[in-house]
C-alpha positions in Angstrom: -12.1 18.8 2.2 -11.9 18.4 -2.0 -8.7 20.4 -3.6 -11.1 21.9 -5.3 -12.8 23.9 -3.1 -10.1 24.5 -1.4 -8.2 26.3 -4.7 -11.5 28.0 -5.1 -11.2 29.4 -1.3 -7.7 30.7 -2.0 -8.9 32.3 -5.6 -11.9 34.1 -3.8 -8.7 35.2 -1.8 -7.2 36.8 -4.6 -6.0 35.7 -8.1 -3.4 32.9 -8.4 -1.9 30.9 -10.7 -0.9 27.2 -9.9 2.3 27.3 -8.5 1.5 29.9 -6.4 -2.2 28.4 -5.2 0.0 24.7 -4.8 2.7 26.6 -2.1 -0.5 28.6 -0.4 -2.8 25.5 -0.2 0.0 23.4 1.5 1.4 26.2 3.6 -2.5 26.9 4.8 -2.9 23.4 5.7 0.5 23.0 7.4 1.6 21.0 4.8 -0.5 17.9 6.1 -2.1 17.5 2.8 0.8 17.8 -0.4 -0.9 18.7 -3.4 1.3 17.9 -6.9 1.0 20.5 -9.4 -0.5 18.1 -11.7 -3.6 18.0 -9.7 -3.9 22.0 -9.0 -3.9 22.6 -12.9 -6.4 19.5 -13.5 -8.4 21.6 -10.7 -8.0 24.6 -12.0 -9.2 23.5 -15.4 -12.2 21.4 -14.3 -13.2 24.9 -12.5 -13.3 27.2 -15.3 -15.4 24.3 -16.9 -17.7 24.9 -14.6 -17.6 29.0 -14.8 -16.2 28.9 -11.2 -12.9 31.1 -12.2 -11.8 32.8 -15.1 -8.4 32.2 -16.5 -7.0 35.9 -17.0 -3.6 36.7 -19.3 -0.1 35.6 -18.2 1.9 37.4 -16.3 4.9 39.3 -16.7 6.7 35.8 -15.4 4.7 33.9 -18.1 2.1 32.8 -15.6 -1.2 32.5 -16.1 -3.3 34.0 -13.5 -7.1 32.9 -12.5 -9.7 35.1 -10.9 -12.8 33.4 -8.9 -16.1 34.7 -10.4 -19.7 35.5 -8.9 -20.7 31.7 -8.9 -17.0 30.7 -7.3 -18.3 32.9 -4.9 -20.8 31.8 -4.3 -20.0 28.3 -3.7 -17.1 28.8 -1.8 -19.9 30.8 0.5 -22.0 28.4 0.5 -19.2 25.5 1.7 -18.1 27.9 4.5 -21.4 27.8 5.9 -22.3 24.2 5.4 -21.2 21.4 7.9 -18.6 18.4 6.5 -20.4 15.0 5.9 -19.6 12.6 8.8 -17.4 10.1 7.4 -19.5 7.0 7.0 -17.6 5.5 4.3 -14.9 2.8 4.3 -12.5 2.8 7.2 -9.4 0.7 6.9 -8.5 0.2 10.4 -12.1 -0.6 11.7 -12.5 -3.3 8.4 -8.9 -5.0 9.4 -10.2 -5.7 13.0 -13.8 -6.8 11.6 -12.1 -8.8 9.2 -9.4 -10.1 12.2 -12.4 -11.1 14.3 -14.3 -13.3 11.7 -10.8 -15.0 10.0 -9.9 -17.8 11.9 -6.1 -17.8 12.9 -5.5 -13.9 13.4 -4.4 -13.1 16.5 -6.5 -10.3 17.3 -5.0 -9.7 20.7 -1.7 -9.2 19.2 -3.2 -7.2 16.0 -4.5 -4.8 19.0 -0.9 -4.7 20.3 0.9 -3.6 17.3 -1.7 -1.0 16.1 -1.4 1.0 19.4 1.8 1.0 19.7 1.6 2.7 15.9 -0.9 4.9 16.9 0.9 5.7 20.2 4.1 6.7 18.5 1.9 8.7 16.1 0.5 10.4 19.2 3.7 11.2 21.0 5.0 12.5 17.2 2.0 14.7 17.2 2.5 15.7 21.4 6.2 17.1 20.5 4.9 19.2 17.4 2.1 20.6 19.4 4.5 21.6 22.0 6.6 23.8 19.1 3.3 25.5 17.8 2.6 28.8 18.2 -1.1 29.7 17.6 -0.5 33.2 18.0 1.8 33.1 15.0 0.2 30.6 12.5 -3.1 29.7 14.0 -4.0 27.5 10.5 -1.9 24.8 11.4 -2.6 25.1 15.2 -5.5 24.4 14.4 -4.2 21.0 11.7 -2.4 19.9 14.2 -5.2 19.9 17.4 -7.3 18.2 14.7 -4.5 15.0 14.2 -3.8 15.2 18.2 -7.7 14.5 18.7 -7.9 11.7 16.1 -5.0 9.8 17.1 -6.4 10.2 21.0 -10.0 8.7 19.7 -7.8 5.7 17.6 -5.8 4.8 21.1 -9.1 4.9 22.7 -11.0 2.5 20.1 -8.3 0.6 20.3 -8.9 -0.2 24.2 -12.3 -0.6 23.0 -11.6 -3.6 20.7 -9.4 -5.3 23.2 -12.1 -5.0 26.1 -14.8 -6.1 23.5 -12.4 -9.2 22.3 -11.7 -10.2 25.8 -15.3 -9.7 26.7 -16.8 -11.6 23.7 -14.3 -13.3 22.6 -12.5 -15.0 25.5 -9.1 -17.0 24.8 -7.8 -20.0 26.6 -4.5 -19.4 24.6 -3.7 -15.9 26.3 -0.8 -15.5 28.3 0.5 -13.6 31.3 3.0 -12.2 29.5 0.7 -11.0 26.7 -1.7 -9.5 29.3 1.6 -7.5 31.0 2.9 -6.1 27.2 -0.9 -5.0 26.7 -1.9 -3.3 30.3 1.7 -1.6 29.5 1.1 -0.7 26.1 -2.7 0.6 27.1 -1.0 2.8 30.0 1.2 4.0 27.9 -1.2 5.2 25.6 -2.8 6.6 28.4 0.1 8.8 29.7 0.5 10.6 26.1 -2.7 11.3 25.7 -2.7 13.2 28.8 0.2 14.9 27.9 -1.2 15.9 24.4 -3.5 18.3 26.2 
């Protein structure tokens, strides 16, 4: 999601001014995407450019307040009903292991290792935040949260992936017991929290 459609969201809302769309934004999103002032006003600027809002008269605070108009409201209609791009673009993680598997030298094996036990850490992070939510109360970042639960599941998983697809492809004569025993531990694991993130 841009920032700016997201400020025009809130400003369809209601009127705002930047502090106040900056606190709403992050407390919306659960604060898993911090916005710096800067940016909002940069936002809001660009927008009234484009005869998406209206900047109205201060305040009795000093602050100057903008109001979405017809067109804002339209787009910000029109990007409620529309579905998000799949992300085809660049993905660091998948590039770093295509990159590990063509450089001679990288110990792709081990590379595996250390990424999941990241991403399982992440995971178990996540688990213990979910268990505190309350979608009854704040349903917004129920839903934030669920969202980085599922995509640090679907790393763990593609992380199995690679190693079955090295191992398969890729064999080494230079792989050891003990290797094998910290990766079927690391993979199980894995395996554990993401059952016990559902």
């Amino acid at each position: 999601m841009s920032v700016r459609m997201g400020v025009l969201a809130l400003l369809v809302d209601g009127p705002g001014y930047g502090y106040q769309l900056r606190g709403e934004f992050e407390h919306r999103t659960g604060g898993s995407w911090p916005v710096n002032i800067g940016q909002v006003y940069t936002t809001l600027d660009r927008l009234e450019r484009d005869g998406l809002v209206e900047r109205g008269d201060a305040d009795e605070d000093g602050h100057v307040v903008y109001t979405a108009t017809a067109a804002g409201r339209d787009a910000v209609v029109r990007w409620f009903s529309e579905p998000v791009p799949a992300k085809r673009g660049r993905d660091e993680l998948a590039i770093k292991f295509a990159l590990a598997v063509t450089v001679a030298g990288v110990d792709v094996e081990r590379l595996v290792q250390v990424q999941r036990g990241a991403a399982v850490r992440n995971l178990q992070d996540l688990t213990r935040l979910k268990r505190t939510a309350d979608p009854a109360a704040d349903l917004a970042w129920s839903l934030v949260l669920e969202s980085m639960v599922f995509q640090a599941e679907a790393e763990v998983r593609w992380l199995d992936h690679v190693e079955s697809s090295v191992s398969r492809y890729r064999p080494s004569d230079h792989r050891t017991a003990a290797s094998t025993s910290v990766s079927e531990s690391a993979s199980a694991s894995a395996d554990e929290t993401v059952r016990s993130a559902r």
